[in-house]
Rosetta silent file (secondary structure, phi, psi, omega in degrees, C-alpha in Angstrom):
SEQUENCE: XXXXXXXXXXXXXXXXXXXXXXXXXXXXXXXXXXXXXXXXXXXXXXXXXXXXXXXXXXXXXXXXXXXXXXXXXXXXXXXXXXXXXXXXXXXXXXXXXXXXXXXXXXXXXXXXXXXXXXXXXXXXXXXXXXXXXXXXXXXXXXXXXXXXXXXXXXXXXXXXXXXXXXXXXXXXXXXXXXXXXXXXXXXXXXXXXXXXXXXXXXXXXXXXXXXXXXXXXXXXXXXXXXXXXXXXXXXXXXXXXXXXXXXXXXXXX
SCORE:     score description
SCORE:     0.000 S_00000001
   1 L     0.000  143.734 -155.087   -9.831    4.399    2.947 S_00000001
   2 L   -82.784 -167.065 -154.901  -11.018    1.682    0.993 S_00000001
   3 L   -90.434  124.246  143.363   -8.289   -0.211   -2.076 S_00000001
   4 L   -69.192  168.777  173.386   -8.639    1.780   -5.829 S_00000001
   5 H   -66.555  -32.700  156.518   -8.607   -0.151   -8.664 S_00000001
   6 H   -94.137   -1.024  176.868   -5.304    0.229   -8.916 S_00000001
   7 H   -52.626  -45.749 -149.959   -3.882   -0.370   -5.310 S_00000001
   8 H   -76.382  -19.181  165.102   -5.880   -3.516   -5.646 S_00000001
   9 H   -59.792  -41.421 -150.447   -3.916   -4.171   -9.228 S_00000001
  10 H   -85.475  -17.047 -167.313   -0.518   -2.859   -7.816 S_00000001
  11 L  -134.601   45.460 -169.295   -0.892   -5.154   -4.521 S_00000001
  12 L   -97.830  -42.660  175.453   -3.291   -8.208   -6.208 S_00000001
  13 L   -54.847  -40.613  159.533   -0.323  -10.754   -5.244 S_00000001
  14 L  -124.256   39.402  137.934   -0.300  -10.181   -1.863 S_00000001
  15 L   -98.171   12.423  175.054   -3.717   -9.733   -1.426 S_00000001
  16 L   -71.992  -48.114 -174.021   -3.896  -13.110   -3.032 S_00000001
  17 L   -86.770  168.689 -154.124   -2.762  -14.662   -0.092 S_00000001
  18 L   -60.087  -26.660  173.409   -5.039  -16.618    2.222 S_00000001
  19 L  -102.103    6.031 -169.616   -4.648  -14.767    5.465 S_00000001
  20 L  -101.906  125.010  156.708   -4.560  -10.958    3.640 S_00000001
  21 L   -76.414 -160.255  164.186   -7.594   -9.007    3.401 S_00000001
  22 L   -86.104  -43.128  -46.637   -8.358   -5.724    1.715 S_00000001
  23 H   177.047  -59.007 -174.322   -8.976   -4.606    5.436 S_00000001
  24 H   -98.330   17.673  178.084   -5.133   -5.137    6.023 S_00000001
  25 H  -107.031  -59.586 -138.445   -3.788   -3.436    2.822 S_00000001
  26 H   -86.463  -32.834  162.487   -5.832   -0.425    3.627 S_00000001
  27 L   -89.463   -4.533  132.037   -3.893   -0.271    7.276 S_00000001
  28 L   -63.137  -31.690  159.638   -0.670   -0.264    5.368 S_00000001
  29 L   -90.849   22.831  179.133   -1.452    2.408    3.198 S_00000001
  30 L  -114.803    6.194 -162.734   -2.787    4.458    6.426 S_00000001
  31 L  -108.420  135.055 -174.654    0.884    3.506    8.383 S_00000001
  32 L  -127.804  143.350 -156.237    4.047    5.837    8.120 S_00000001
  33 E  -113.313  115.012  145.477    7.366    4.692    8.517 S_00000001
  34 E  -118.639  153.236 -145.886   10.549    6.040    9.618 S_00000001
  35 E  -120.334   62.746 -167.909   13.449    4.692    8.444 S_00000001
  36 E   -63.076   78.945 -152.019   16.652    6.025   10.368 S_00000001
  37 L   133.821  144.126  138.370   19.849    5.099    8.272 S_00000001
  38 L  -143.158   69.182  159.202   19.370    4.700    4.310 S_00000001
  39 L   -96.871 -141.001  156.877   22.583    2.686    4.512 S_00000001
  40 L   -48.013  -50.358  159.201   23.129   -0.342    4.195 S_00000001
  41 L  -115.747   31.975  141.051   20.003   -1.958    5.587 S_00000001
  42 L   -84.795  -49.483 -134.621   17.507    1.189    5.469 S_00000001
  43 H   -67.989  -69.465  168.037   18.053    1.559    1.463 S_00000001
  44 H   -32.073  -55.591  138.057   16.664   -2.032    1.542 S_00000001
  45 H   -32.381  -28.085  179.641   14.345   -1.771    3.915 S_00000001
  46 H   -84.957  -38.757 -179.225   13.101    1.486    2.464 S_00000001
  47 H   -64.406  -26.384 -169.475   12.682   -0.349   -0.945 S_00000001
  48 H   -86.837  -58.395 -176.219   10.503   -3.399    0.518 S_00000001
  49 H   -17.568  -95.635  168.629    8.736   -0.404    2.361 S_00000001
  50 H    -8.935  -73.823  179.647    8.065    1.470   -0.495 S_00000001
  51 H   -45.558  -64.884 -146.309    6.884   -1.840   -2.798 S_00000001
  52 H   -71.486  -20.402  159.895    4.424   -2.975    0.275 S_00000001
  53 L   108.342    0.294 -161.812    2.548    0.356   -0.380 S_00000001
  54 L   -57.598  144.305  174.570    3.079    2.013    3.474 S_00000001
  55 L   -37.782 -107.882 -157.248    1.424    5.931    3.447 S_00000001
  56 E  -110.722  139.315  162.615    4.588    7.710    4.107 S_00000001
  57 E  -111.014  157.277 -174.819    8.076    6.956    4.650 S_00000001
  58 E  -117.963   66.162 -149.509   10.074    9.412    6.622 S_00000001
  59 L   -49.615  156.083 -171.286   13.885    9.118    5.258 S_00000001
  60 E  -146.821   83.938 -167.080   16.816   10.056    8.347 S_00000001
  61 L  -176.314  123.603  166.840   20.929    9.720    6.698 S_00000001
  62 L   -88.138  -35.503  173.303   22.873   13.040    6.573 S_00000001
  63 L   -58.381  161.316  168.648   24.981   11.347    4.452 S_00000001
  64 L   -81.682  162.739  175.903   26.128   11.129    0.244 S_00000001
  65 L   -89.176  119.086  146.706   26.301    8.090   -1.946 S_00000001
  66 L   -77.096 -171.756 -170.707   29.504    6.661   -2.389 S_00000001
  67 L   -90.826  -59.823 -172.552   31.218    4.706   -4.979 S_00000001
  68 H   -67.179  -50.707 -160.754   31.513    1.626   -2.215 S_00000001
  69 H   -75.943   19.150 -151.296   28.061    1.752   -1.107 S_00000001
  70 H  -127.978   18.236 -174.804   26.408    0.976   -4.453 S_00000001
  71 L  -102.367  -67.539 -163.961   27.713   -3.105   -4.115 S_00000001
  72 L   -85.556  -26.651  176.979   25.415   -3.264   -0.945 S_00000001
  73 L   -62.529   47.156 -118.933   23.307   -0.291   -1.173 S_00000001
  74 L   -98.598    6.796  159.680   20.193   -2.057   -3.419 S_00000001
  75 L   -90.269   -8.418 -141.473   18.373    1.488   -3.409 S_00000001
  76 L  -152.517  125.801  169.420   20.864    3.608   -5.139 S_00000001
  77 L  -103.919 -172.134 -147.100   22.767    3.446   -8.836 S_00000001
  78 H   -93.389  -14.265  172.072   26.233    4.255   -9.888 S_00000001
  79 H   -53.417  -54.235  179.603   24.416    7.756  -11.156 S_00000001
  80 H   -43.437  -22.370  171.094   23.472    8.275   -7.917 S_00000001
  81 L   -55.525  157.541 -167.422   27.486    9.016   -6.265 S_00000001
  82 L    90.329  -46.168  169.407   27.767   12.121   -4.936 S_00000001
  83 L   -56.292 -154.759  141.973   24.211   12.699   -4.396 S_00000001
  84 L  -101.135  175.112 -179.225   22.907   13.096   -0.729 S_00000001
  85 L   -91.336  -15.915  166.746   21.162    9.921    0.239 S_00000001
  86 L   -62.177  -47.120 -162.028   17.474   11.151    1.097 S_00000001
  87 H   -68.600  -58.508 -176.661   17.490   12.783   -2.091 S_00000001
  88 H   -85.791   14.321  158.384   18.244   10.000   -4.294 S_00000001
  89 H   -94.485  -21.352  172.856   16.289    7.411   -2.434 S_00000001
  90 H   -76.312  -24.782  150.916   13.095    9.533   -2.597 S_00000001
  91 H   -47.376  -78.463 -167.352   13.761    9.663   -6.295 S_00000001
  92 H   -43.141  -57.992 -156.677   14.513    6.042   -6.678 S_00000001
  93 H   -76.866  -34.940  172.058   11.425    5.078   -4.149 S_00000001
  94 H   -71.288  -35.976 -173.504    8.933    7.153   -6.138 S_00000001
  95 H   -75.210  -41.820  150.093    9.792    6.170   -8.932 S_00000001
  96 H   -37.002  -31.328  154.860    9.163    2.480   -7.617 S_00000001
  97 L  -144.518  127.172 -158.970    5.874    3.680   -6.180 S_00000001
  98 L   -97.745    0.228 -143.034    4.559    7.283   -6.918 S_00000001
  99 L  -133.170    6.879  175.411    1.439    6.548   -4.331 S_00000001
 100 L   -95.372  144.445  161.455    3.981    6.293   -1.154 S_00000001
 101 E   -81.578   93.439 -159.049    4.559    9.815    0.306 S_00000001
 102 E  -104.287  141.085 -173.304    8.379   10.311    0.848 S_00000001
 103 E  -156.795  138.793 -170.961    9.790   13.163    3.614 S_00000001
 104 L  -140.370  154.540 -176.621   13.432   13.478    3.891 S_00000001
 105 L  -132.428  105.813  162.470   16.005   14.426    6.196 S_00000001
 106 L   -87.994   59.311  170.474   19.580   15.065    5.597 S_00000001
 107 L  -142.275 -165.006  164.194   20.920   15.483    9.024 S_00000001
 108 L  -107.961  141.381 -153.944   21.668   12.909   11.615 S_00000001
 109 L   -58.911  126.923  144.122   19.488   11.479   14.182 S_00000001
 110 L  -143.782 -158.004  169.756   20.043   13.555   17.676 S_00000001
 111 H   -44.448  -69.211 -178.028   18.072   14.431   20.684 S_00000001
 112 H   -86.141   37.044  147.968   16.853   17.441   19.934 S_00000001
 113 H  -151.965   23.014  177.495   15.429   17.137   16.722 S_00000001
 114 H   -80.555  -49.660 -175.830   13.970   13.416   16.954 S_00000001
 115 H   -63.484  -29.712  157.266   10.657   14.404   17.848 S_00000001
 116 H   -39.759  -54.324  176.197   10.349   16.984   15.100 S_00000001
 117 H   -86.695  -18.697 -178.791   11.216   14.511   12.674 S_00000001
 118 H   -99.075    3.186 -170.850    9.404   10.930   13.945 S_00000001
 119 L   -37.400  -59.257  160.248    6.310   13.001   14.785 S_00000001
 120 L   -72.226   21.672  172.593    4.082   11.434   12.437 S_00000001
 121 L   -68.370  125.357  156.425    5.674    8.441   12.858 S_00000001
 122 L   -94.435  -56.021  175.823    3.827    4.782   13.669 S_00000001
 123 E   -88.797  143.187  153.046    6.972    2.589   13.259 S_00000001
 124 E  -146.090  156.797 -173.414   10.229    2.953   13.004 S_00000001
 125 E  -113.494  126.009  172.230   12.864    0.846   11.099 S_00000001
 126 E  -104.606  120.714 -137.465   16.369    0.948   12.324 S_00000001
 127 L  -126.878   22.502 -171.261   18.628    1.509    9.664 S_00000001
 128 L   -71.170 -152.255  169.756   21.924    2.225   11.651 S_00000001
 129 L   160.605   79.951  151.938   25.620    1.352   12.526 S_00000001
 130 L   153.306  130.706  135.120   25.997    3.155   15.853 S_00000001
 131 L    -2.678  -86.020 -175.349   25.048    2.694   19.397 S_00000001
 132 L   -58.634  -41.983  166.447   24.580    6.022   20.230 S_00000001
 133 H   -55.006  -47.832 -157.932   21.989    6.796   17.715 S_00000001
 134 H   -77.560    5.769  178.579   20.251    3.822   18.314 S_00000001
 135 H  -100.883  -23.415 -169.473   20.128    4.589   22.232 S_00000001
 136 H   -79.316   -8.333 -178.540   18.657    8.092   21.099 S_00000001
 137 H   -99.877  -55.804 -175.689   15.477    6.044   18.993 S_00000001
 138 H   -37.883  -36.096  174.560   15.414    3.780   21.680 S_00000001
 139 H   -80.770  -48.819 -169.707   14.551    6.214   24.301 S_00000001
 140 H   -64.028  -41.349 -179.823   12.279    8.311   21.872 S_00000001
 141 H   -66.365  -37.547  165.429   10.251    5.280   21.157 S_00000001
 142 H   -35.151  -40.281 -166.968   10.153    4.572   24.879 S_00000001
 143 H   -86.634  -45.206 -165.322    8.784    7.956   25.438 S_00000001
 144 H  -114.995   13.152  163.888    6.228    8.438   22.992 S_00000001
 145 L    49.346   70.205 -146.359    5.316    4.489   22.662 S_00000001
 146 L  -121.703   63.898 -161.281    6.582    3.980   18.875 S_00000001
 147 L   -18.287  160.619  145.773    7.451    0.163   17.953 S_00000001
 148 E  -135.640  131.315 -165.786   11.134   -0.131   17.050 S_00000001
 149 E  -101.274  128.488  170.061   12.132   -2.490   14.692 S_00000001
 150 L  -104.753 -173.668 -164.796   15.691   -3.278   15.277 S_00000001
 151 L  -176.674  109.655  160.877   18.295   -4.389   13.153 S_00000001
 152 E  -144.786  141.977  144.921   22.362   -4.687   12.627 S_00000001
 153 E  -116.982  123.561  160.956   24.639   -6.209   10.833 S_00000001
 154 E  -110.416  151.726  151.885   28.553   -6.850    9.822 S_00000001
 155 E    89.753 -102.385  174.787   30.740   -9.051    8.202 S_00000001
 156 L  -134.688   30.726 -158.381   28.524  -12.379    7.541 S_00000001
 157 E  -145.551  145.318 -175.417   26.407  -11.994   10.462 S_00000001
 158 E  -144.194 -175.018 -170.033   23.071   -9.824   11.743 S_00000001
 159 E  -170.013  133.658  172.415   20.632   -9.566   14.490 S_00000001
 160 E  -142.294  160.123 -161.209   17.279   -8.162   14.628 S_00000001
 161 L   161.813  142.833  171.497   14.000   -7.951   17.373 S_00000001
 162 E  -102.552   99.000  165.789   11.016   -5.811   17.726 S_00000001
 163 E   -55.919   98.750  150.988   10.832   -3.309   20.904 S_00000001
 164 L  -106.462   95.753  161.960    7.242   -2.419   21.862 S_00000001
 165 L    17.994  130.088  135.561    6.638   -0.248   24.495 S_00000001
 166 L    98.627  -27.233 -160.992    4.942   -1.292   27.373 S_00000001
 167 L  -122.917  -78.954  157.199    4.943   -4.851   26.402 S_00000001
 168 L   -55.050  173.929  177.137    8.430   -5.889   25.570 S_00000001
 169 L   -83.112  173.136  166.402   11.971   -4.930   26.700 S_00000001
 170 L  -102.830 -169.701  175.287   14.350   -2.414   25.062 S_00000001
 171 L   -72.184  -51.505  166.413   17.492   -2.231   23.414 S_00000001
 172 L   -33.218  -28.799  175.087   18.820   -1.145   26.499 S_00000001
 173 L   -78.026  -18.716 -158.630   17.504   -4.387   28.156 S_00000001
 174 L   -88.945  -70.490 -147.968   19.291   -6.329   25.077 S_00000001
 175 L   -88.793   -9.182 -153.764   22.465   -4.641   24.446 S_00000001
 176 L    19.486 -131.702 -169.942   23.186   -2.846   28.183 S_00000001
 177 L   -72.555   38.869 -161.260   25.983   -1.039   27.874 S_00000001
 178 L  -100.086  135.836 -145.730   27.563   -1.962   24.889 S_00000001
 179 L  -111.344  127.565 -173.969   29.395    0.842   22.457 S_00000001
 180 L   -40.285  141.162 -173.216   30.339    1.686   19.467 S_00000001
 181 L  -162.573  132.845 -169.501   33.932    0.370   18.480 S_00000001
 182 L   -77.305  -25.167 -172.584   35.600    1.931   15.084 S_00000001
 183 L   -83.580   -7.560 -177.274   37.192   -1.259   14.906 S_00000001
 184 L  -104.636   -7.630 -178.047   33.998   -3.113   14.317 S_00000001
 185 L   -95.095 -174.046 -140.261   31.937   -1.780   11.204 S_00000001
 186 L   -86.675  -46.375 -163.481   31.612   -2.705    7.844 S_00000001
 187 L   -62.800  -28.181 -177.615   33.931   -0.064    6.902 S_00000001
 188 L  -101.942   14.132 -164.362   37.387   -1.759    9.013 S_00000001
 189 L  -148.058  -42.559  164.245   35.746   -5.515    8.831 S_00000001
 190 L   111.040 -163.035  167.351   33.859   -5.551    5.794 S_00000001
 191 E  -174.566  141.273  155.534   30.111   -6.787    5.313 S_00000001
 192 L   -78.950  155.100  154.821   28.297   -9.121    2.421 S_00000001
 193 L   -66.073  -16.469  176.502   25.622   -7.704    0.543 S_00000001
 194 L   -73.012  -14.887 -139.008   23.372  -10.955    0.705 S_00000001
 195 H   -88.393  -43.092 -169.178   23.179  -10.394    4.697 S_00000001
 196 H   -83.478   -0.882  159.852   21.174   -7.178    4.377 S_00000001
 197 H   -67.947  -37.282  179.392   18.099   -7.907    2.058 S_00000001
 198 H   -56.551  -71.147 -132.568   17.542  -10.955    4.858 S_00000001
 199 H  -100.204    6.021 -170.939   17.450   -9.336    7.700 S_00000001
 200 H  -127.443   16.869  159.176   15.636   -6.193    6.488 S_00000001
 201 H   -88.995  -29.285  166.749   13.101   -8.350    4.615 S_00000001
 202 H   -46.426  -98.610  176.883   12.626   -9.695    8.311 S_00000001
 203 H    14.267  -70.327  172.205   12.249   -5.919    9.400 S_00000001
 204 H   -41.097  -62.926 -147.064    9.708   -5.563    7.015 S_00000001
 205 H   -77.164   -6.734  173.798    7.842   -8.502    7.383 S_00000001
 206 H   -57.555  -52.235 -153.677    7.773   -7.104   11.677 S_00000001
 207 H   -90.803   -0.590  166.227    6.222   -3.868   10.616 S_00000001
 208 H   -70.602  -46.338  164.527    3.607   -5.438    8.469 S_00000001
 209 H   -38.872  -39.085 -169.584    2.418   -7.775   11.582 S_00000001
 210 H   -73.774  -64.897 -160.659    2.257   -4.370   13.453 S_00000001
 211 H   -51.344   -5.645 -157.534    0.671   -2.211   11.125 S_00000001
 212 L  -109.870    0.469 -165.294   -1.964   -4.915   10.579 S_00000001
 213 L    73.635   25.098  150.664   -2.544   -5.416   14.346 S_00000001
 214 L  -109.015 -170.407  174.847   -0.780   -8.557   15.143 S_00000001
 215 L   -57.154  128.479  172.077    1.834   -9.992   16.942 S_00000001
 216 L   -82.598 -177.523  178.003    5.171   -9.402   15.373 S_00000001
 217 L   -81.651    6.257 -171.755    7.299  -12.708   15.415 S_00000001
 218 L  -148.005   72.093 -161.381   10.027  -11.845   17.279 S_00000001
 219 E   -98.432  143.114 -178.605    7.872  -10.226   20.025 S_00000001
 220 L    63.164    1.973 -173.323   10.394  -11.046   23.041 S_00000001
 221 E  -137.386  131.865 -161.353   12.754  -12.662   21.063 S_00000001
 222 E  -106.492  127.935  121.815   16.224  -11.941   19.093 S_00000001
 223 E   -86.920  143.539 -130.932   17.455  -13.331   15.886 S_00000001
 224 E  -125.116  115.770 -174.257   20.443  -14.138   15.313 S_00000001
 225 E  -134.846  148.122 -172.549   21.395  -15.021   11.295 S_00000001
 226 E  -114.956   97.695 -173.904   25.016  -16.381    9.920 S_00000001
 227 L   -86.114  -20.129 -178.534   24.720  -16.126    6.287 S_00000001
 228 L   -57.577  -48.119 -141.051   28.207  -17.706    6.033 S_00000001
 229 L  -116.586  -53.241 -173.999   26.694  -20.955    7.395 S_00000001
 230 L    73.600   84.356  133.808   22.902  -20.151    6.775 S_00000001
 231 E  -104.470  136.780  149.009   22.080  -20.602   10.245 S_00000001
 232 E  -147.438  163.066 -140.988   19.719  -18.811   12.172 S_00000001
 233 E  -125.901   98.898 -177.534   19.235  -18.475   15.639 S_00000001
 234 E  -107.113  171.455 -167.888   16.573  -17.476   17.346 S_00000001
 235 E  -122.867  139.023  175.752   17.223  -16.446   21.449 S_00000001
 236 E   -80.873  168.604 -160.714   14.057  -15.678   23.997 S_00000001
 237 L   175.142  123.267 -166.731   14.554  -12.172   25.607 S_00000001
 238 L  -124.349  166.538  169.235   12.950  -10.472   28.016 S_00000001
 239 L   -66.296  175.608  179.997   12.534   -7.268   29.660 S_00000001
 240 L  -132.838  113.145 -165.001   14.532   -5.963   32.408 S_00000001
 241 L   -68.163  -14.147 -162.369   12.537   -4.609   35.334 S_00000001
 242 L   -90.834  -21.689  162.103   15.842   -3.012   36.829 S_00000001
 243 L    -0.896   92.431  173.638   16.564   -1.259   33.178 S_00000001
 244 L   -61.608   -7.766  135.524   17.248    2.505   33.494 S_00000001
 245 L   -67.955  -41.258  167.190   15.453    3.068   30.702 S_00000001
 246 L  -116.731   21.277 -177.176   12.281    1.139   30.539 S_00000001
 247 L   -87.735 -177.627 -169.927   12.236   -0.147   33.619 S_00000001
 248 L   -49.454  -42.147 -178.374   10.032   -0.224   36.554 S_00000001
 249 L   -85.475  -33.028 -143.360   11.980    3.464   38.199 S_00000001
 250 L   -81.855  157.742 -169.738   12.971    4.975   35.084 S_00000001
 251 L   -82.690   -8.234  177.512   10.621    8.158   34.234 S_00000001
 252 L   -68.398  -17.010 -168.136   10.218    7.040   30.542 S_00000001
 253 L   -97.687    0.000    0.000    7.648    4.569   31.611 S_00000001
């Protein structure tokens, strides 16, 4: 549908730049996003969404707003404790853009109710801190041939890559078996808040390249960022034909 006068007001900066069309604003505001976590990096991630204009985001966090998440948490104000976390990011995100479509979920990601909820999904932004969810998007995108943008971080340190279907490897090719440990999250180790605007402006800038029909940048490849240091690192990565999930045998492909 072609730009109104005001998309083309509310998005004149970066349709300013030299490689942006009209053409590719108009397949961001036809692409819907779900955003699984509005923690630590989905609140952020949901917020760059939101600003960039995408049709609909599709919100995924069973959880409430604490008192502690509101340091790192760059969607959500100290009003906001207490609340559930769909609810007062679809406030907050409308009120940042009324012309994004917001659908919310207050339960946690599982098996049996991911396809219900990512139906209308193009993308999805991973917005986690566990394993196990993130093996249950991993597989769903596998199945129904979804991008996944991935993403994690603790401490001073993050990692992100873009899963496509068919074309790239999974998380399962990345991560193999590796598991959730209590002893490892934000909450027993700590995390900065500068780590997570970085890596989920990265996120971001993956699912624009998608939505617009290019390559993302980190098609085959993992970065790796040290905010302590300000290094980052990126590593090639490939699929794995023997992969029980996407691999050559497994029935997902």
């Amino acid at each position: 549908m072609p730009l109104s006068d005001e998309q083309k007001d509310r998005y004149s900066r970066f349709l300013r730049l030299t490689d942006v069309h009209e053409e590719d604003m108009e397949l961001i505001n036809s692409t819907n996003i779900g955003v699984i976590g509005v923690g630590g990096l989905g609140s952020s991630s949901s917020r760059l969404l939101a600003a960039m204009g995408f049709k609909k985001l599709i919100l995924v966090d069973p959880d409430i707003v604490e008192l502690s998440n509101i340091q790192r948490q760059l969607l959500f104000n100290t009003e906001d404790v207490g609340k559930k976390k769909v609810e007062a990011a679809s406030i907050n995100l409308q009120k940042l853009n009324p012309q994004v479509e917001i659908e919310t979920y207050d339960v946690a990601i599982q098996s049996n109710n991911i396809t219900d909820i990512l139906r209308d999904v193009d993308i999805i932004i991973d917005g986690l801190d566990s394993f196990k969810a993130r093996r249950i998007v991993n597989e769903y995108s596998i199945e129904k041939k979804k991008p996944y943008v991935f993403a994690g971080a603790v401490e001073y340190y993050a990692n992100t890559t873009t899963f496509l279907p068919c074309s790239t490897g999974c998380l399962n090719c990345v991560m193999g078996d590796a598991k959730d440990n209590s002893e490892m999250t934000a909450a027993s180790i700590g995390i900065t808040p500068e780590i997570l605007p970085i890596v989920t402006s990265i996120q971001v800038r993956e699912a624009v390249l998608i939505a617009t029909k290019k390559k993302p940048n980190l098609f085959n490849k993992l970065l790796s960022i040290d905010i302590n240091s300000i290094a980052f690192d990126i590593f090639e990565i490939q699929k794995n034909e023997n992969c029980e999930v996407c691999g050559a045998s497994s029935s997902k492909e």
